[in-house]
C-alpha positions as CSV (number, residue, x, y, z in Angstrom):
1,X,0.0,0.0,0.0
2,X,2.9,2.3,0.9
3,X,4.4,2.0,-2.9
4,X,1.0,2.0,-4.2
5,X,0.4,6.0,-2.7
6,X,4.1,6.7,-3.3
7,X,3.5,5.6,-7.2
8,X,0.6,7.8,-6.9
9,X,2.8,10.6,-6.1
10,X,5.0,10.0,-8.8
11,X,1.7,10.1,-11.2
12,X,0.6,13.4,-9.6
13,X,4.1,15.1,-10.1
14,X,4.4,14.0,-13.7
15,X,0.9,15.4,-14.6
16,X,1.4,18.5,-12.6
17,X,4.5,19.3,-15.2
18,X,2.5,17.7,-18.3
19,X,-0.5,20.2,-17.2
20,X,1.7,22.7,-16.4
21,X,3.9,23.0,-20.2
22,X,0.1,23.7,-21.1
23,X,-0.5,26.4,-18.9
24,X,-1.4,29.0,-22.2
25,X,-4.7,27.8,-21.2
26,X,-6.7,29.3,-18.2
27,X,-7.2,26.4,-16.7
28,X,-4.1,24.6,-16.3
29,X,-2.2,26.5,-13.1
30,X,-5.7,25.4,-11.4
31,X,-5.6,21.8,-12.3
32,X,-1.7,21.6,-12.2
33,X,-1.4,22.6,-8.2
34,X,-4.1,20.1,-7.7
35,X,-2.1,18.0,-8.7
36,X,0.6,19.2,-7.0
37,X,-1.7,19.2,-3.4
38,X,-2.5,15.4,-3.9
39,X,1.5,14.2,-4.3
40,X,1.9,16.1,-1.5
41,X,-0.9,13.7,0.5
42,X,0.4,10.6,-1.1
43,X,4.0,11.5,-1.0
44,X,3.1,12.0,3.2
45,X,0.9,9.1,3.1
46,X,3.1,6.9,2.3
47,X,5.6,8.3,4.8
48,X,2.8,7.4,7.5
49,X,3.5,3.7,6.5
50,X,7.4,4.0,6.3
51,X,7.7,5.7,9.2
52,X,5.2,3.7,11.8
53,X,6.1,5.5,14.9
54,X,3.5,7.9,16.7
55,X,6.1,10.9,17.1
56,X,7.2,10.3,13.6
57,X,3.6,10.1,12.2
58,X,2.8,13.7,13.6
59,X,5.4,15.5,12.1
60,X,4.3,14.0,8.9
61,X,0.6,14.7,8.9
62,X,1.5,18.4,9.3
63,X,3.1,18.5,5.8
64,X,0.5,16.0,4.9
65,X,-1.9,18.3,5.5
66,X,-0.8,20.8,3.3
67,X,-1.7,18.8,0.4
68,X,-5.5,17.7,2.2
69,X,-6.4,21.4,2.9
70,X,-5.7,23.1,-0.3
71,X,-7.1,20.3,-2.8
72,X,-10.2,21.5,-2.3
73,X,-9.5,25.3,-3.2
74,X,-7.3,24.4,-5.6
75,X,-10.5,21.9,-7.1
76,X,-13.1,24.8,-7.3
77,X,-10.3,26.7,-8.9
78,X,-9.9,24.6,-11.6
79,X,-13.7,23.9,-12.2
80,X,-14.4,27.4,-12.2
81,X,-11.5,28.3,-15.2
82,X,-12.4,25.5,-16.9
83,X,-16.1,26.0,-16.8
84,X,-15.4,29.6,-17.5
85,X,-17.0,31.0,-14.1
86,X,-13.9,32.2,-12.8
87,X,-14.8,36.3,-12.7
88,X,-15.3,36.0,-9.5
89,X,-12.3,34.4,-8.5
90,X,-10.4,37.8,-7.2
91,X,-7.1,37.8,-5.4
92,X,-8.8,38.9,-2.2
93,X,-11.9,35.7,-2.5
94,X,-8.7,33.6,-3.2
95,X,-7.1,34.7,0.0
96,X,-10.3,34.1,1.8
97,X,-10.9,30.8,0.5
98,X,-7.2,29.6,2.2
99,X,-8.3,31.0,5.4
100,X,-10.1,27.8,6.5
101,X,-7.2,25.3,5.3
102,X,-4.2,27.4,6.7
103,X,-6.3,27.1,10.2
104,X,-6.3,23.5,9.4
105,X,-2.5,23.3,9.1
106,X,-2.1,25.2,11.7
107,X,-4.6,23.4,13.9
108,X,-2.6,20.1,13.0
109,X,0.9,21.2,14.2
110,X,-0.3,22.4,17.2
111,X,-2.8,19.6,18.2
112,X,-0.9,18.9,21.4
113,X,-1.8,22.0,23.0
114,X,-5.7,21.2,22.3
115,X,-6.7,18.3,21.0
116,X,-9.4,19.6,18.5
117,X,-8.7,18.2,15.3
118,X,-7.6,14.7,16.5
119,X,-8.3,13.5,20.2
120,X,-6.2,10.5,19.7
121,X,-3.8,9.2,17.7
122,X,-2.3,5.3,17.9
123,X,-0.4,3.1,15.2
124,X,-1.9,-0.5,15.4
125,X,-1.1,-3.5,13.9
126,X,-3.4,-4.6,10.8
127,X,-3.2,-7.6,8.8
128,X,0.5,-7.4,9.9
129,X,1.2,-4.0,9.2
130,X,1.1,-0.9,11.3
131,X,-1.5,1.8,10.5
132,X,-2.5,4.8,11.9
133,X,-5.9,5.0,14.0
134,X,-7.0,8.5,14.8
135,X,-10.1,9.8,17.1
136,X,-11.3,13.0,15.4
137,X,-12.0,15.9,17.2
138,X,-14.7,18.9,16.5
139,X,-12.2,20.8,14.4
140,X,-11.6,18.0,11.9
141,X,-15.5,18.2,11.3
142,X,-15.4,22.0,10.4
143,X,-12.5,21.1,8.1
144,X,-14.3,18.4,6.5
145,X,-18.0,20.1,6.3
146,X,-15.9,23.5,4.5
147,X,-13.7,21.3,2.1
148,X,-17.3,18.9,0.9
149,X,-18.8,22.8,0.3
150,X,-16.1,23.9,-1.9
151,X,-16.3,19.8,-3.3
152,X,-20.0,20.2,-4.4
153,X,-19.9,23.9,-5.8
154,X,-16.9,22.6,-8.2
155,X,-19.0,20.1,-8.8
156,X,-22.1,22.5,-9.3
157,X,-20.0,24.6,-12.2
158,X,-19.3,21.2,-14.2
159,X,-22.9,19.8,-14.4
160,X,-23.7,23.2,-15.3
161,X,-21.1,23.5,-17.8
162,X,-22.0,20.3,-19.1
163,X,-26.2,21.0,-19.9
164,X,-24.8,24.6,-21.1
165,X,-22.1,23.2,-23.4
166,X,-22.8,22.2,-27.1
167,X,-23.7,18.2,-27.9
168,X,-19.8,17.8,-29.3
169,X,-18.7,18.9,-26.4
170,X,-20.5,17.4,-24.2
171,X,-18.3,13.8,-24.0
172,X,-15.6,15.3,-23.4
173,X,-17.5,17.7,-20.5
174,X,-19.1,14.4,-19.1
175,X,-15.4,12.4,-18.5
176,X,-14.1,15.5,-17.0
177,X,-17.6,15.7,-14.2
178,X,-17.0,11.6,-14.1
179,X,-13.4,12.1,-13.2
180,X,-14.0,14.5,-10.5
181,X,-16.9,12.7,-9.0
182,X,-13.8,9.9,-8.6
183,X,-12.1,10.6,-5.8
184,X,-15.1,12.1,-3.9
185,X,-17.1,9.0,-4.1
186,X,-14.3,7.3,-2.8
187,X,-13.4,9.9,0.4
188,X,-17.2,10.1,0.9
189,X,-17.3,6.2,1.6
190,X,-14.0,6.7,3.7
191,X,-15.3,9.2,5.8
192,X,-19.0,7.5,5.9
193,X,-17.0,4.4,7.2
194,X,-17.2,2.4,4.6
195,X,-13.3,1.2,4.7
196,X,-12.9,-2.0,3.2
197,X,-8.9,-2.2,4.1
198,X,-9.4,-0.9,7.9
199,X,-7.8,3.0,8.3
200,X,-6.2,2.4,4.8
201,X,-7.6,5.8,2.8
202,X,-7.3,5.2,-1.2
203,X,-8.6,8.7,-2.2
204,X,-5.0,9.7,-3.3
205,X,-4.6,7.1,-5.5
206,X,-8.8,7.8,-6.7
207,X,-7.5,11.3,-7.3
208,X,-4.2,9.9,-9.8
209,X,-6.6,8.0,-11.8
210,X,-8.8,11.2,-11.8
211,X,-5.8,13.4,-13.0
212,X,-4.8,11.5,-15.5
213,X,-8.4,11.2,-17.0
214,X,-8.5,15.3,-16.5
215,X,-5.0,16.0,-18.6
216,X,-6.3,13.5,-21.0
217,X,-9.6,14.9,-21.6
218,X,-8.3,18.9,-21.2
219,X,-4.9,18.5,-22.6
220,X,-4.6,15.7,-25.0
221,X,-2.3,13.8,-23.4
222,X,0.6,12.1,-25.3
């Protein structure tokens, strides 16, 4: 599972360069430090799993982090270029829309001091492996119920694009909605509790599949 999300890292990183030699077009920066945000959480991820030792794990989820919190600005970015919705997207709404994950971060390094994103944290043995078991606290619901907001309004602009868009272009509209509804199917079963391999989450890897349908569709990938 460990190579598995650090593969998916290497995935992410080679799409966020592919995406980003196309960048002439508005929606590529968008799309490219999506990318970006989810090797980031995989890169981590894995880490979790190379590194099974609660001190260790910590640290790690604090850069991990970084990747989790933005995906979802960086997902209503891209949705809202690509759609061509974007005029609202000023520097000053940007800013704003950071707030909440830079209080995340934040409120992950310093979880010792008050135990409101995570009230416990424990590696335990699974099928022979460790893992990492955490007890979620009320922040890590705020976090979640703000990132699924900023989820479904992305998701919002591409239905809409896709009724509004002309029958051509409609195929290639609908793989990019399918793609993104990917990876939130699968961190919506996660978080739901549906977790078919124990605390093992497989949204990152969801979300490498996703980008490399999204640079195929967008960018004509070769």
């Amino acid at each position: 599972f460990s190579l598995l999300i650090a593969g998916t890292a290497g995935i992410c990183l080679f799409l966020a360069a592919h995406v980003w030699s196309r960048r002439a077009q508005p929606e590529a920066l968008s799309l490219a430090l999506l990318l970006l945000s989810v090797a980031l959480w995989s890169f981590f991820y894995a880490m979790e799993f190379a590194l099974p030792d609660a001190s260790h794990v910590r640290a790690i989820m604090v850069l991990e982090y970084v990747g989790i919190a933005t995906c979802p600005v960086h997902f209503l970015m891209f949705a809202a270029r690509y759609s061509g919705n974007d005029a609202w997207l000023t520097r000053a709404r940007l800013i704003l829309l950071f707030v909440v994950p830079a209080i995340t971060v934040t409120m992950v390094a310093t979880n010792g001091l008050h135990h409101l994103y995570y009230s416990s944290l424990e590696v335990v043995q699974m099928h022979g492996h460790s893992v990492v078991k955490l007890e979620t606290g009320p922040f890590w619901c705020v976090h979640v119920i703000y990132s699924y907001i900023l989820i479904f309004a992305a998701l919002a602009l591409l239905t809409r694009m896709f009724f509004a868009v002309s029958a051509n272009n409609r195929t290639r509209v609908g793989h990019v909605l399918l793609a993104a509804l990917l990876p939130v199917g699968v961190a919506l079963a996660y978080i739901l509790g549906f977790r078919p391999y124990g605390f093992l989450d497989l949204t990152p890897a969801a979300f490498a599949a996703t980008g490399i349908i999204l640079a195929a569709a967008i960018f004509a990938l070769d």
